[in-house]
Structures are given as structure tokens and as C-alpha cells.
ZAKOLGU-19159 format. One record per atom (N, C-alpha, C): residue number from 0; residue in one letter; atom name; x, y, z. Coordinates in nm, 4 decimals, decimal comma. Layout:
ATOM/NUM/A/CA/X/Y/Z
...
***
This chain:
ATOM/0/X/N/-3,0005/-3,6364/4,0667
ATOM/0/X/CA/-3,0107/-3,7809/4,0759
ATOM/0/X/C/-3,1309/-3,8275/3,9933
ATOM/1/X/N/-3,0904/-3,9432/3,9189
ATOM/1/X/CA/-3,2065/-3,9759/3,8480
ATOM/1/X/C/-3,3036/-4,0552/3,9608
ATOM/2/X/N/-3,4367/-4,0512/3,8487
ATOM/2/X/CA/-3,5876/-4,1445/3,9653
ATOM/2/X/C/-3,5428/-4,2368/3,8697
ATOM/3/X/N/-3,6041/-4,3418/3,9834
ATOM/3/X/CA/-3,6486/-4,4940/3,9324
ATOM/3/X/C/-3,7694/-4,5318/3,9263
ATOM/4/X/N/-3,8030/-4,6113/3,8189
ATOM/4/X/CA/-3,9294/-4,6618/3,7843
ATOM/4/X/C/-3,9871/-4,5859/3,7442
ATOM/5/X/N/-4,1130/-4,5566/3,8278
ATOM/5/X/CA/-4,2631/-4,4396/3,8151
ATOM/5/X/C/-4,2518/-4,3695/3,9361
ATOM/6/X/N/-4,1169/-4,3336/3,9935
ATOM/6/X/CA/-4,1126/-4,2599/4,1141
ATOM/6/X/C/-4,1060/-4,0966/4,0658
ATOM/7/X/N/-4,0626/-4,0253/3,9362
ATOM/7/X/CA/-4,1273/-3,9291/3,9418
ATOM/7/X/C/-4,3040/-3,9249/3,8891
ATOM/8/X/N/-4,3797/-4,0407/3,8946
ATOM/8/X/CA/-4,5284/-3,9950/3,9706
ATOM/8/X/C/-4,5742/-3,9525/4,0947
ATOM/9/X/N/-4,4693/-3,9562/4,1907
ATOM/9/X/CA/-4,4910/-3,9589/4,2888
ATOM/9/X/C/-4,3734/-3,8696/4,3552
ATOM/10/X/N/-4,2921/-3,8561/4,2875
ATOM/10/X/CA/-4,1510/-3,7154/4,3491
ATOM/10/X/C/-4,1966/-3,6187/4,3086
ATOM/11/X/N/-4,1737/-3,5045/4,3666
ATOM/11/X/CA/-4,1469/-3,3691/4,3077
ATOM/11/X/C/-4,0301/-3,3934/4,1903
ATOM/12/X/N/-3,9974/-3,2705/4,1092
ATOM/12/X/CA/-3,8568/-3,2376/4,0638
ATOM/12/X/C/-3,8707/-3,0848/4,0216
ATOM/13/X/N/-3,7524/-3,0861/4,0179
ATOM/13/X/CA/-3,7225/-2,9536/3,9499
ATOM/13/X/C/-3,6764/-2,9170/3,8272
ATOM/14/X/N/-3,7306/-2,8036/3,8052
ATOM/14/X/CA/-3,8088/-2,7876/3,6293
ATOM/14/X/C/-3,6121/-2,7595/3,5540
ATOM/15/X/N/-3,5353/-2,7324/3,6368
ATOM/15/X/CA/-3,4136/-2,7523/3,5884
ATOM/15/X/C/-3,3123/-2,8678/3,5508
ATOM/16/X/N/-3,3940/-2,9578/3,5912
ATOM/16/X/CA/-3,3494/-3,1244/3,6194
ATOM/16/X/C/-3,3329/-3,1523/3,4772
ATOM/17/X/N/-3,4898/-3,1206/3,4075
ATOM/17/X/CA/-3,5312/-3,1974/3,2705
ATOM/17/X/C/-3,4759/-3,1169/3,1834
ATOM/18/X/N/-3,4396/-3,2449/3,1040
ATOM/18/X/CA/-3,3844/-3,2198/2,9830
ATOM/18/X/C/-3,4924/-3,1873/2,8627
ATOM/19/X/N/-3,4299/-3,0881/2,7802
ATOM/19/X/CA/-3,5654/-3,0644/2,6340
ATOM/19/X/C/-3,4792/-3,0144/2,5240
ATOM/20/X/N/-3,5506/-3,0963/2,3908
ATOM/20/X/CA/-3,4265/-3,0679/2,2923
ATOM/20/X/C/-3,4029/-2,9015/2,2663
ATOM/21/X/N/-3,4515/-2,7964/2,3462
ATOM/21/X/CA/-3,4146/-2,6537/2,3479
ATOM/21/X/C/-3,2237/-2,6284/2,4079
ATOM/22/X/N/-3,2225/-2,7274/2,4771
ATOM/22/X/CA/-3,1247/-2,7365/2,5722
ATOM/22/X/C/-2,9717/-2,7939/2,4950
ATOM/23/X/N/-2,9727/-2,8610/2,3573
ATOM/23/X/CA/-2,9052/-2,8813/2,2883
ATOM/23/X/C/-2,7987/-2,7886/2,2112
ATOM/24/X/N/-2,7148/-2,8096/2,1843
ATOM/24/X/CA/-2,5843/-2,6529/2,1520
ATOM/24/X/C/-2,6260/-2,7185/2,0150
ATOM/25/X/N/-2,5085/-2,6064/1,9454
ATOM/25/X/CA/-2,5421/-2,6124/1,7593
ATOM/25/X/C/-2,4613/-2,7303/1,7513
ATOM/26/X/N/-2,3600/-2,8044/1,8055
ATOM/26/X/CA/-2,2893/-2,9361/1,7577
ATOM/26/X/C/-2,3341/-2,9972/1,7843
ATOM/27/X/N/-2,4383/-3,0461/1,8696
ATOM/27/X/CA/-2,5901/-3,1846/1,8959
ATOM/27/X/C/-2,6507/-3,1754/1,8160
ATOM/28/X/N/-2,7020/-3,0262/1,7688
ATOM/28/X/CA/-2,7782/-3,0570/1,6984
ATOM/28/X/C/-2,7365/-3,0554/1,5309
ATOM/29/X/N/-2,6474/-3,0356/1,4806
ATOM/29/X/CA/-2,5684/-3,1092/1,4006
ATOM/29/X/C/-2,5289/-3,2554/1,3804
ATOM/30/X/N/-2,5133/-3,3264/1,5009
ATOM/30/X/CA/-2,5226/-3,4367/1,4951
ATOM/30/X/C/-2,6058/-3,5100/1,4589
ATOM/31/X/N/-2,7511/-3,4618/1,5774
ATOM/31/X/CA/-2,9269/-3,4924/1,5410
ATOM/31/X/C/-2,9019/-3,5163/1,3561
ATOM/32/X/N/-2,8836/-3,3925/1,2936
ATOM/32/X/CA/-2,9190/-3,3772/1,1673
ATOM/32/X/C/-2,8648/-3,4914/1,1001
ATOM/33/X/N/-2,7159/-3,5196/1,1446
ATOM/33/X/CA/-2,6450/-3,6246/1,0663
ATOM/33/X/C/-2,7198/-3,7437/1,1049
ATOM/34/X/N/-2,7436/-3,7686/1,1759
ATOM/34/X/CA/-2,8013/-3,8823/1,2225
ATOM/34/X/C/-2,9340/-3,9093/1,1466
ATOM/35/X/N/-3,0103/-3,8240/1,1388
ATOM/35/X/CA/-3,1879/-3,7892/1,0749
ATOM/35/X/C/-3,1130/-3,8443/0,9357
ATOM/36/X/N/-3,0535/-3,7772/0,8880
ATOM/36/X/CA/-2,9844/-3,7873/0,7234
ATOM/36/X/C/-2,9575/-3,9540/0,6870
ATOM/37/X/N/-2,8805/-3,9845/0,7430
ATOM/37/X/CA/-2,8317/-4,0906/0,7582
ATOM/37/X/C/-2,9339/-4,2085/0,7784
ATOM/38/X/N/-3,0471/-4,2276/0,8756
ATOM/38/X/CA/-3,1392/-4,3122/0,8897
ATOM/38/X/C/-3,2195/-4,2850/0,8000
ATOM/39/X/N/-3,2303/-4,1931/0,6846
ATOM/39/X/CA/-3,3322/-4,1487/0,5830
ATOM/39/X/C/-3,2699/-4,2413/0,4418
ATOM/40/X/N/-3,1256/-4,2911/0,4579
ATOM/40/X/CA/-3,1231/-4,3610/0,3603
ATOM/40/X/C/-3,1290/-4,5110/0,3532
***
């Protein structure tokens, strides 16, 4: 469940919850790239 506001200052969570761009497969991050490419012109 997501927090609201600034309630994870004040929740615990769990370190499996968060998301980090490690967590991305090779077709996100293919996308990422297209995307990077694309706003570069």
C-alpha cells in the first residue's frame, strides 16, 4: 500500500516495497533509452 503525504517519515516500510532503477528488466530499460534519445532532440 502506498503512504500518503510525509507519512513514510513517520511509517516504517519495507526495504522490498521500494522501487530502484536496479529493479527494471532489459525492455524498461530500453524504453528509458528511447525516451533519453528522443528528449535529446
Amino acid at each position: 500500500m502506498a503512504t500518503q503525504g510525509g507519512g513514510f517519515l513517520i511509517h516504517g516500510s519495507d526495504p522490498a516495497d521500494t522501487f530502484t532503477p536496479e529493479d527494471l528488466n532489459e525492455e524498461q530499460r530500453m524504453v528509458e533509452q528511447m525516451c533519453m534519445e528522443f528528449l535529446e532532440k
